[in-house]
PDB file of N, CA, C and O in Angstrom:
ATOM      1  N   UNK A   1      19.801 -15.319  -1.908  1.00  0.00           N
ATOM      2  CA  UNK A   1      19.832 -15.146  -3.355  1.00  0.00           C
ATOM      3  C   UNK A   1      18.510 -15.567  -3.984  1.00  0.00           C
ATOM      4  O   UNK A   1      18.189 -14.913  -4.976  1.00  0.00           O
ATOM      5  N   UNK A   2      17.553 -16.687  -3.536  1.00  0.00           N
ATOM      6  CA  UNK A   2      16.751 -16.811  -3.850  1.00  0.00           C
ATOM      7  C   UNK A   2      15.160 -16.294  -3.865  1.00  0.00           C
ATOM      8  O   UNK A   2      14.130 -16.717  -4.390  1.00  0.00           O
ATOM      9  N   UNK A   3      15.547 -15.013  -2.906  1.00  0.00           N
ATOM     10  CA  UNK A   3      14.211 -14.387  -2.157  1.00  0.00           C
ATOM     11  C   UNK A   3      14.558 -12.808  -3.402  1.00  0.00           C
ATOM     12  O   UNK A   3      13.740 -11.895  -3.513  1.00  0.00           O
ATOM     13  N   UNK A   4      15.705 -12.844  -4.065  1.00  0.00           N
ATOM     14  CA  UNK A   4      15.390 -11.966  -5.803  1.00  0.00           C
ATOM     15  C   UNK A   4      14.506 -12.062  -5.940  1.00  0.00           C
ATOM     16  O   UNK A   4      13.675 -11.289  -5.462  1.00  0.00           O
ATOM     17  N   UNK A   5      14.116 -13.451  -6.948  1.00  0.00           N
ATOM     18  CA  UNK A   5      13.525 -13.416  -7.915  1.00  0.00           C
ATOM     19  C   UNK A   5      12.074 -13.210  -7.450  1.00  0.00           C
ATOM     20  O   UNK A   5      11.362 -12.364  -7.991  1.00  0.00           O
ATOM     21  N   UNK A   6      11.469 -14.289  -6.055  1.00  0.00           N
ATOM     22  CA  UNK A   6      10.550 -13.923  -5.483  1.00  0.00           C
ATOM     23  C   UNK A   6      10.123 -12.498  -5.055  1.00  0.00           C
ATOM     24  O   UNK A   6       8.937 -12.280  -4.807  1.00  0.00           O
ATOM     25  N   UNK A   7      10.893 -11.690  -4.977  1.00  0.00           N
ATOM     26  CA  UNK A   7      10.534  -9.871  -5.058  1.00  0.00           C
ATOM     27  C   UNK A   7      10.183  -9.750  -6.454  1.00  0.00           C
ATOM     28  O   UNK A   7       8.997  -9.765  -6.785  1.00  0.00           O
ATOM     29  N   UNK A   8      10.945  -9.652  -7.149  1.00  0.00           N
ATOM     30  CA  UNK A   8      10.695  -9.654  -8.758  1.00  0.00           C
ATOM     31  C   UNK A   8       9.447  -9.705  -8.774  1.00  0.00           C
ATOM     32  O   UNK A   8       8.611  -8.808  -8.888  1.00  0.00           O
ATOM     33  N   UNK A   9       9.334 -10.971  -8.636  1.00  0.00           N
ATOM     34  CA  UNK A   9       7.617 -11.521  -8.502  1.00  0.00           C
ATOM     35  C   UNK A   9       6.865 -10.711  -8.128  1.00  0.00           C
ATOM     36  O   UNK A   9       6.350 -10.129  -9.083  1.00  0.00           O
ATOM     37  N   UNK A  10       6.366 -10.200  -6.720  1.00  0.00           N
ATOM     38  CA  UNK A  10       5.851 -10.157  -6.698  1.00  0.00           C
ATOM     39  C   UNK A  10       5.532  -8.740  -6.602  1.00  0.00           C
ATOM     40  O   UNK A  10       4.477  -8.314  -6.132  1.00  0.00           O
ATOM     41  N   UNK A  11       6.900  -7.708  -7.268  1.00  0.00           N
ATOM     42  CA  UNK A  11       7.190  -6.600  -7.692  1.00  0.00           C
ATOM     43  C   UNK A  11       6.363  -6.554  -9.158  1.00  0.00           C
ATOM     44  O   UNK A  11       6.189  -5.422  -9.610  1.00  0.00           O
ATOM     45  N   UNK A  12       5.967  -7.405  -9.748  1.00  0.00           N
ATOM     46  CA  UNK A  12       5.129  -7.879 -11.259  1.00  0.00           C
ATOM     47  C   UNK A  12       3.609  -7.794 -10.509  1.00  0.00           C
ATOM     48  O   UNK A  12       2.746  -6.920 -10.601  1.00  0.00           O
ATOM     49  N   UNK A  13       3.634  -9.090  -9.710  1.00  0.00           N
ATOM     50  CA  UNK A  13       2.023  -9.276  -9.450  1.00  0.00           C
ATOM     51  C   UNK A  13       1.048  -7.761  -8.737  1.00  0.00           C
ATOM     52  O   UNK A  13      -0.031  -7.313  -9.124  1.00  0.00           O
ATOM     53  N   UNK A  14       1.735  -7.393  -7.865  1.00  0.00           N
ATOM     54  CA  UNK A  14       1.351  -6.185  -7.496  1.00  0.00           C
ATOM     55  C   UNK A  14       0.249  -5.109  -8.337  1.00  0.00           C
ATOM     56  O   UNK A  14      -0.957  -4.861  -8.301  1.00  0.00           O
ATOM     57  N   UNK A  15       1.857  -4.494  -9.358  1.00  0.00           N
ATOM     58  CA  UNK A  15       0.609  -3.933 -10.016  1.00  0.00           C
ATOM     59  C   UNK A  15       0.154  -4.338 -11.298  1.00  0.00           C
ATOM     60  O   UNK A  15       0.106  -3.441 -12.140  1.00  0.00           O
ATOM     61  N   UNK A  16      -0.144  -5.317 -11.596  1.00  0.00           N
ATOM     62  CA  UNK A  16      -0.661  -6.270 -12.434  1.00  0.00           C
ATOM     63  C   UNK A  16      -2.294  -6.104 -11.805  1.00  0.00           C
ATOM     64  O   UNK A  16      -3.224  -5.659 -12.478  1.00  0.00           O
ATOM     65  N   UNK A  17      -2.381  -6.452 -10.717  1.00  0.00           N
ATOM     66  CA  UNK A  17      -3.545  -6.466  -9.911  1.00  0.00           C
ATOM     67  C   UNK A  17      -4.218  -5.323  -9.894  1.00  0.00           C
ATOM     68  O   UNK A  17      -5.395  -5.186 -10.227  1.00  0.00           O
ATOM     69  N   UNK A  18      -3.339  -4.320  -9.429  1.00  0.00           N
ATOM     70  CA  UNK A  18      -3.860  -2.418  -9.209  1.00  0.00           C
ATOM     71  C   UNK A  18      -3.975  -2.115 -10.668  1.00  0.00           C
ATOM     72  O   UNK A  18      -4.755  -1.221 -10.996  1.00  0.00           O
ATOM     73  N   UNK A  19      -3.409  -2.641 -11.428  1.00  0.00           N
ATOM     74  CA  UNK A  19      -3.922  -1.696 -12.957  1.00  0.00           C
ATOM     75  C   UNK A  19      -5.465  -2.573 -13.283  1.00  0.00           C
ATOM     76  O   UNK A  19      -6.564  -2.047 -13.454  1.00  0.00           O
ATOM     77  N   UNK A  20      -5.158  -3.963 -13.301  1.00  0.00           N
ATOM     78  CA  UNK A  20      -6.412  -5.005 -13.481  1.00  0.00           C
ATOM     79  C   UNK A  20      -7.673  -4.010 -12.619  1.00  0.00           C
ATOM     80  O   UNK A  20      -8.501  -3.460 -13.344  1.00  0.00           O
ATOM     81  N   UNK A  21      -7.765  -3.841 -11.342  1.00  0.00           N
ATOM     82  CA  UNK A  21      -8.560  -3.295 -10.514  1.00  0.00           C
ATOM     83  C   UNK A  21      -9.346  -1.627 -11.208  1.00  0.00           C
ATOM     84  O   UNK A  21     -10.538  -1.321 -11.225  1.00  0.00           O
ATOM     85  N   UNK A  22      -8.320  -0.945 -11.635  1.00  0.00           N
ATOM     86  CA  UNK A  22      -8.350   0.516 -11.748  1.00  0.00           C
ATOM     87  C   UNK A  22      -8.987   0.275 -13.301  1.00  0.00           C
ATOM     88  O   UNK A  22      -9.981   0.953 -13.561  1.00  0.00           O
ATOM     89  N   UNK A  23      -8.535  -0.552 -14.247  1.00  0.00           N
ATOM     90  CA  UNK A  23      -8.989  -0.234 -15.602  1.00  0.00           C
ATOM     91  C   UNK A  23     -10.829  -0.917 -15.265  1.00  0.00           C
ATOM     92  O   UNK A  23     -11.795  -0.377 -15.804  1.00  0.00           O
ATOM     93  N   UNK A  24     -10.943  -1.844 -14.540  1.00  0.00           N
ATOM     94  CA  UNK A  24     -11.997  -2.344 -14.948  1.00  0.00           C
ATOM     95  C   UNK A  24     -12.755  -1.494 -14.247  1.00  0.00           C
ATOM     96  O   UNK A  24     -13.900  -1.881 -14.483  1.00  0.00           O
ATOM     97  N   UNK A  25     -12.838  -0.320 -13.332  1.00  0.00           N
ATOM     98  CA  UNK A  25     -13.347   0.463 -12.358  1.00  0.00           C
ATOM     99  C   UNK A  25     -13.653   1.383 -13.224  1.00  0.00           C
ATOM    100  O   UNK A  25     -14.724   1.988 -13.273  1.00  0.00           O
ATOM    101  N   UNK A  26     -12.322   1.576 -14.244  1.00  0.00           N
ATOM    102  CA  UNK A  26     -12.746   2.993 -14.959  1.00  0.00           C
ATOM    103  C   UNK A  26     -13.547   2.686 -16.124  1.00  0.00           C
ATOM    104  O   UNK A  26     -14.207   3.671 -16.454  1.00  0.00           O
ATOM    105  N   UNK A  27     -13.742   1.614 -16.915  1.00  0.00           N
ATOM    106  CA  UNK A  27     -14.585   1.233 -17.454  1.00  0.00           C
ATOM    107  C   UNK A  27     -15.820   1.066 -17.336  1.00  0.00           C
ATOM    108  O   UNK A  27     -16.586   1.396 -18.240  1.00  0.00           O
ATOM    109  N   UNK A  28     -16.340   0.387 -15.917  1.00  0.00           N
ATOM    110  CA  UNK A  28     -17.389   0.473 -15.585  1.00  0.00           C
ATOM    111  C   UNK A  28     -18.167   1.912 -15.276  1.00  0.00           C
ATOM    112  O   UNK A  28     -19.391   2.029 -15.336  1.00  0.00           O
ATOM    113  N   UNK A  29     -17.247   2.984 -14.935  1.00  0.00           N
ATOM    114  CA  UNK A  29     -17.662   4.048 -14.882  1.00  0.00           C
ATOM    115  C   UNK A  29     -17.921   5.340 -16.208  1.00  0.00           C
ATOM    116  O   UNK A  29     -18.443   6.451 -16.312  1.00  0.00           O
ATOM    117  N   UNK A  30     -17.324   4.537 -16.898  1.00  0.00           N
ATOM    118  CA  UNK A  30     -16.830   5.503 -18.096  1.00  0.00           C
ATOM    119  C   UNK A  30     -18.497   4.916 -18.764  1.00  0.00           C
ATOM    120  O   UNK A  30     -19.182   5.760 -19.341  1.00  0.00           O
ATOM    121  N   UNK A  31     -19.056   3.416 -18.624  1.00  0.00           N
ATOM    122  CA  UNK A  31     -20.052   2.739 -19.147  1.00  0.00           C
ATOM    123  C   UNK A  31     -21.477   3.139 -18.778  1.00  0.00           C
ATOM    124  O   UNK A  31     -22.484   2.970 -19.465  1.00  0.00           O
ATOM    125  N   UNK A  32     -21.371   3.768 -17.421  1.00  0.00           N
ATOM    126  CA  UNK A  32     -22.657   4.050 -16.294  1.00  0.00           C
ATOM    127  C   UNK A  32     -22.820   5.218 -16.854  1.00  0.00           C
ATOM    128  O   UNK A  32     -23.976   5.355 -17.255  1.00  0.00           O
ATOM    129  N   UNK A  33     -21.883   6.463 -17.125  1.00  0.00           N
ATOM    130  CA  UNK A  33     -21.798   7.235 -17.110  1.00  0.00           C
ATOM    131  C   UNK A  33     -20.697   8.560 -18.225  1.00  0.00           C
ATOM    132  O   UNK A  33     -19.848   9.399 -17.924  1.00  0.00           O
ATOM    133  N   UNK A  34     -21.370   8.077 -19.628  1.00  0.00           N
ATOM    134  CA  UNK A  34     -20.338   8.324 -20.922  1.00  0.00           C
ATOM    135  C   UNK A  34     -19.853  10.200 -20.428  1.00  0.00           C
ATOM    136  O   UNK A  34     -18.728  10.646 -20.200  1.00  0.00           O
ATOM    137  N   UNK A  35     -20.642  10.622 -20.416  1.00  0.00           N
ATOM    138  CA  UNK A  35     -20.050  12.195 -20.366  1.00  0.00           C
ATOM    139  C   UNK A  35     -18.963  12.487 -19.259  1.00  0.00           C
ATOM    140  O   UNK A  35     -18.339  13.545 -19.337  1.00  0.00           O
ATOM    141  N   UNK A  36     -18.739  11.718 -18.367  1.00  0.00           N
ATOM    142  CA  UNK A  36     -17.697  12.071 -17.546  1.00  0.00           C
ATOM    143  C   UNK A  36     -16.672  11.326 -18.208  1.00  0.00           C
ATOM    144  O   UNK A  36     -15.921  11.568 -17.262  1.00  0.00           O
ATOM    145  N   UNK A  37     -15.990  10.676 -18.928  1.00  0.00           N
ATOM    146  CA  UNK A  37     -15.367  10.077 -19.779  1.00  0.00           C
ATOM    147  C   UNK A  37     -14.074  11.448 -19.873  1.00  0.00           C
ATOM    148  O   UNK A  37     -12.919  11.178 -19.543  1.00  0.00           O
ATOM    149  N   UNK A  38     -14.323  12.405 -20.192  1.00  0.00           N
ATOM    150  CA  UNK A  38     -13.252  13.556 -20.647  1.00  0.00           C
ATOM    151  C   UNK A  38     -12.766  13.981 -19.345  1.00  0.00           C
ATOM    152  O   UNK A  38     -11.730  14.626 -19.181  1.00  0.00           O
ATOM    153  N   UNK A  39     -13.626  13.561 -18.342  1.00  0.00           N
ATOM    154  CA  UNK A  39     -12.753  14.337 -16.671  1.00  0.00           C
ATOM    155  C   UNK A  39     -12.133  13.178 -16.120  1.00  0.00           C
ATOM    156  O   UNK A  39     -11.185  13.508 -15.407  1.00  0.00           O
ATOM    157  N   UNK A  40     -12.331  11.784 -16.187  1.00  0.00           N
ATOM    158  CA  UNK A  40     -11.749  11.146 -15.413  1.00  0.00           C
ATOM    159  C   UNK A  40     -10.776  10.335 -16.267  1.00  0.00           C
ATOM    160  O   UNK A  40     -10.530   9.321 -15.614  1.00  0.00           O
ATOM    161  N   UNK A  41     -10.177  10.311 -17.302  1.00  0.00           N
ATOM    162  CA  UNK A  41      -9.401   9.479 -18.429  1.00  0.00           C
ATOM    163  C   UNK A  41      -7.871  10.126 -18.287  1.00  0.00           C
ATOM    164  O   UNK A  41      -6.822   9.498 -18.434  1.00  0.00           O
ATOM    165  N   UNK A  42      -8.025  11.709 -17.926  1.00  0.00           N
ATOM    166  CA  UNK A  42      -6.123  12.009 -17.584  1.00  0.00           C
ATOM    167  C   UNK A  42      -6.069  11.485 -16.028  1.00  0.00           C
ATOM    168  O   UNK A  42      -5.029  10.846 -15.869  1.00  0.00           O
ATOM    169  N   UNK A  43      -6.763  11.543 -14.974  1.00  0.00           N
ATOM    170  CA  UNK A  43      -7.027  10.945 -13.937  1.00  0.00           C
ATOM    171  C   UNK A  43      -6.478   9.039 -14.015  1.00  0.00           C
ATOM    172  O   UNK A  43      -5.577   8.541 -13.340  1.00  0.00           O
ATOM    173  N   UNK A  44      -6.953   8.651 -14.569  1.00  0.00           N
ATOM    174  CA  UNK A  44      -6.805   7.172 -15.006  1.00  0.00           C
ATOM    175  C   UNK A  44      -5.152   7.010 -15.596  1.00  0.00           C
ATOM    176  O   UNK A  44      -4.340   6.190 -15.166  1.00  0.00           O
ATOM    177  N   UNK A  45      -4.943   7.863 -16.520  1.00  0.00           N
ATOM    178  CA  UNK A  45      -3.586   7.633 -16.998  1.00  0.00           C
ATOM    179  C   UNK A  45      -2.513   7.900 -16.735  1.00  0.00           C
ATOM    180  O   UNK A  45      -1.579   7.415 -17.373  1.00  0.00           O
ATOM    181  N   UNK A  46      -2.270   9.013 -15.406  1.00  0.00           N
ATOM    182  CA  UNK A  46      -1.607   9.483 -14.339  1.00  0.00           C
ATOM    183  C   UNK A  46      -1.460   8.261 -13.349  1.00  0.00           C
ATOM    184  O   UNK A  46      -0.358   7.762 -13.124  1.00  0.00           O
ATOM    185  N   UNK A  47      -2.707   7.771 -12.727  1.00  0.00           N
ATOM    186  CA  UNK A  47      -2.705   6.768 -11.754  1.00  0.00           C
ATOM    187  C   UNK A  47      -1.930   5.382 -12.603  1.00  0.00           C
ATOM    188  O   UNK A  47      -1.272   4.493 -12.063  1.00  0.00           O
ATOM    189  N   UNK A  48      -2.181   5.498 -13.784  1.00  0.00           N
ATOM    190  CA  UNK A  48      -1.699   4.191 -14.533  1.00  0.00           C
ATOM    191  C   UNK A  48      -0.069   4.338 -14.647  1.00  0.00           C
ATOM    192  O   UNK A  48       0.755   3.424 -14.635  1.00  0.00           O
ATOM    193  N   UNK A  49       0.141   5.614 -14.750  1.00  0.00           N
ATOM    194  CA  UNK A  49       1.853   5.602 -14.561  1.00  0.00           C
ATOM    195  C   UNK A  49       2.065   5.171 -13.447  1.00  0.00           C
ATOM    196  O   UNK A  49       2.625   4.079 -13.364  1.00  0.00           O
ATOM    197  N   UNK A  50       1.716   5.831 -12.331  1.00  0.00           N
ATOM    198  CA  UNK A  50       2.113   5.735 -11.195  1.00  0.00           C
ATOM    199  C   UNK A  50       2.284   4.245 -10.597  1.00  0.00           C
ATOM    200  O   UNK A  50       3.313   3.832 -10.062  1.00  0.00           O
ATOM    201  N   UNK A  51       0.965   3.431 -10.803  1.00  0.00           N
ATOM    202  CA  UNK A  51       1.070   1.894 -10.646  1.00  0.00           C
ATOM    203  C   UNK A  51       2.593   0.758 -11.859  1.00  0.00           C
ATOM    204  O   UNK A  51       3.275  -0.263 -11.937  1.00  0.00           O
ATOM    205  N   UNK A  52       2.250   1.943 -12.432  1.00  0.00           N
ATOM    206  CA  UNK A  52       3.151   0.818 -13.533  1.00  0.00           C
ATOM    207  C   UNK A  52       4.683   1.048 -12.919  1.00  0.00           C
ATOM    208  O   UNK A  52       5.481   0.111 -12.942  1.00  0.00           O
ATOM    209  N   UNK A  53       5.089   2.471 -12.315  1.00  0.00           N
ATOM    210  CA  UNK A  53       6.133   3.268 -12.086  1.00  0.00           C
ATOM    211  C   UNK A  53       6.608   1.542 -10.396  1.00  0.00           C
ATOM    212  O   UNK A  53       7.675   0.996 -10.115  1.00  0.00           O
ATOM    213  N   UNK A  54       5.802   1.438 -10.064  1.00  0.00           N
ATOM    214  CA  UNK A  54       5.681   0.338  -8.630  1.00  0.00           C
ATOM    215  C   UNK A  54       6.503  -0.704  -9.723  1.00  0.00           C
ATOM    216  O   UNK A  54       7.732  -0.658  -9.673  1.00  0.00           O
ATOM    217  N   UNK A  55       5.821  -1.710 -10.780  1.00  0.00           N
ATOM    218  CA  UNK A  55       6.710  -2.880 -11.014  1.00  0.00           C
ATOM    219  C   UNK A  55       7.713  -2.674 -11.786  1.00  0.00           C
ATOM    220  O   UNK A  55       8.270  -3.634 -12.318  1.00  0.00           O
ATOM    221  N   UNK A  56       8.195  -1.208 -12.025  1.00  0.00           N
ATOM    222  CA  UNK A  56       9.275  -0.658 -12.563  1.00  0.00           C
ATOM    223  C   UNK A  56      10.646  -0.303 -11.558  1.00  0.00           C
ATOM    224  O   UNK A  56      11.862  -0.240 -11.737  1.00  0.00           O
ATOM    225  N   UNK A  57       9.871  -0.147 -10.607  1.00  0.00           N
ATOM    226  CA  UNK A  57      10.677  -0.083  -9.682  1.00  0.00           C
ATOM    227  C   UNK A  57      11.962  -1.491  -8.988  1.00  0.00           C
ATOM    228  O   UNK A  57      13.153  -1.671  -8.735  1.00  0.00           O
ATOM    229  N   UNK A  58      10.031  -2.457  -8.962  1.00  0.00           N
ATOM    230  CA  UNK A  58      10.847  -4.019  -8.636  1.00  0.00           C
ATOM    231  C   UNK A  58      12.009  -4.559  -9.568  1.00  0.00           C
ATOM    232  O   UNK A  58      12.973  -5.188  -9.132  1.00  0.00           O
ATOM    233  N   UNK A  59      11.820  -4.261 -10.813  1.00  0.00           N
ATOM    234  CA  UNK A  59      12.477  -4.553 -11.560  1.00  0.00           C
ATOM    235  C   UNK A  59      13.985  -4.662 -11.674  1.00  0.00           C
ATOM    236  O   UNK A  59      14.762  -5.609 -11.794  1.00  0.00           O
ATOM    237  N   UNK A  60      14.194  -2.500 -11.540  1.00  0.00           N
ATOM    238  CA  UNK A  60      15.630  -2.031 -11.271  1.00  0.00           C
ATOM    239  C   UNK A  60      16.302  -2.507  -9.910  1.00  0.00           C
ATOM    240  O   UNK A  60      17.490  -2.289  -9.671  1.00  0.00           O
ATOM    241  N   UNK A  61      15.500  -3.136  -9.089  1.00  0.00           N
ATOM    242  CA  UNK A  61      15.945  -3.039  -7.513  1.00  0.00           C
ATOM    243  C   UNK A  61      16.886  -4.167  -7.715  1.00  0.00           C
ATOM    244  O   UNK A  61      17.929  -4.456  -7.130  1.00  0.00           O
ATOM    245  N   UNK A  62      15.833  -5.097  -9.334  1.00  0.00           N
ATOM    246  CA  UNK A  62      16.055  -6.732  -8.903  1.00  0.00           C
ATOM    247  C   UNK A  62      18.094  -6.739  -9.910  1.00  0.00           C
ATOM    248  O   UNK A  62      19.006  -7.533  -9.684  1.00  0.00           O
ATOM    249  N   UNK A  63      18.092  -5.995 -10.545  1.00  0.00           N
ATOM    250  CA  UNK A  63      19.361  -5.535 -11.490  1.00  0.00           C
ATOM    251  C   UNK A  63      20.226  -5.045 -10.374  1.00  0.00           C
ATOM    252  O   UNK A  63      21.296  -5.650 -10.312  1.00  0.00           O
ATOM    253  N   UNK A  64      20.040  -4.042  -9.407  1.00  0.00           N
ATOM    254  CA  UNK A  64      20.663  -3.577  -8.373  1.00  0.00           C
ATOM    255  C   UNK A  64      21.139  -4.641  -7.764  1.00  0.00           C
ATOM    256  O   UNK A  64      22.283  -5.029  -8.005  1.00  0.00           O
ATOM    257  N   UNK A  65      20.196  -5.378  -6.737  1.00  0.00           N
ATOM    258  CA  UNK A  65      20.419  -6.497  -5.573  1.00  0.00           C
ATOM    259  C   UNK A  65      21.607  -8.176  -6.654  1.00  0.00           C
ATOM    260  O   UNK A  65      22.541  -8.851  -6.222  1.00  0.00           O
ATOM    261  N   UNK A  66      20.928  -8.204  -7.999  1.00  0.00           N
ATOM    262  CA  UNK A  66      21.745  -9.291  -9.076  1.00  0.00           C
ATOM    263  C   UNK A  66      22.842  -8.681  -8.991  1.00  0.00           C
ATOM    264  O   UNK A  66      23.785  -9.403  -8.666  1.00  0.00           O
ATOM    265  N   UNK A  67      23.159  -7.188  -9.233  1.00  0.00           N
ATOM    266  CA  UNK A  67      24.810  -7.250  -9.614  1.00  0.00           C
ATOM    267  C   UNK A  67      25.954  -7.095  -8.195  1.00  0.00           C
ATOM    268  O   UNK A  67      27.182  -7.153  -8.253  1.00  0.00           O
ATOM    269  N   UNK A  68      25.167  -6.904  -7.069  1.00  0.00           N
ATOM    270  CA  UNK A  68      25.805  -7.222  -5.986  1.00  0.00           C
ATOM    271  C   UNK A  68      26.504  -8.478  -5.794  1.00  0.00           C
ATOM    272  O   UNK A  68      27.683  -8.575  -5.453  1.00  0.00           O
ATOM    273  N   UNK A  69      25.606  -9.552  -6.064  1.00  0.00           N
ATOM    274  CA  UNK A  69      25.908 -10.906  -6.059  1.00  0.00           C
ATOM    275  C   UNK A  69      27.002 -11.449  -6.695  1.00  0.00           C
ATOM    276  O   UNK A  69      28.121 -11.800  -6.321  1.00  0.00           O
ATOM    277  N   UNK A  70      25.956 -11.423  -8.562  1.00  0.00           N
ATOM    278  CA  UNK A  70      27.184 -11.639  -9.423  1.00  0.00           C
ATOM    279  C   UNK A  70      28.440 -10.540  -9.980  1.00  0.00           C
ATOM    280  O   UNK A  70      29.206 -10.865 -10.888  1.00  0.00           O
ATOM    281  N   UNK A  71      28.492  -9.499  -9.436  1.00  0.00           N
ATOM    282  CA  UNK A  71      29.170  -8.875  -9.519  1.00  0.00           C
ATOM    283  C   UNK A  71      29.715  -7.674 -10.901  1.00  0.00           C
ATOM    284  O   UNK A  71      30.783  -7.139 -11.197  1.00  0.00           O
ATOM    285  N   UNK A  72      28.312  -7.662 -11.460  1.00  0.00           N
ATOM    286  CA  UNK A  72      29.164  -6.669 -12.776  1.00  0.00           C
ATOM    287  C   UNK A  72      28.581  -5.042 -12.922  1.00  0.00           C
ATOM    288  O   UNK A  72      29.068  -4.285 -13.761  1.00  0.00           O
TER     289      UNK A  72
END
């Protein structure tokens, strides 16, 4: 019961990290290089679902695996 919340966790930290990683990547690139700004920004916000879609996932698993337990 106690290895939940620790998924939870680290169902959060995950992509906390991969979005941290990807925004400051696309920034730096968007900074080096302003005119590519319009090709790589739906690129960025696709990948940003997709990472966010990961601690969305941990989340529901952690509601799934809780109501097994406590039962509702």
């Amino acid at each position: 019961m106690l290895g939940v919340p620790f998924a939870v966790g680290l169902a959060g930290i995950g992509p906390g990290i991969g979005i941290g990683i990807m925004t400051g990547h696309y920034f730096d690139s968007v900074a080096r290089q302003p005119e590519v700004q319009g090709n790589i920004t739906p690129q960025y916000f696709i990948t940003l679902g997709v990472v966010e879609l990961l601690g969305l996932f941990g989340f529901v698993s952690f509601f799934l695996v809780f109501s097994k337990y406590v039962g509702f």
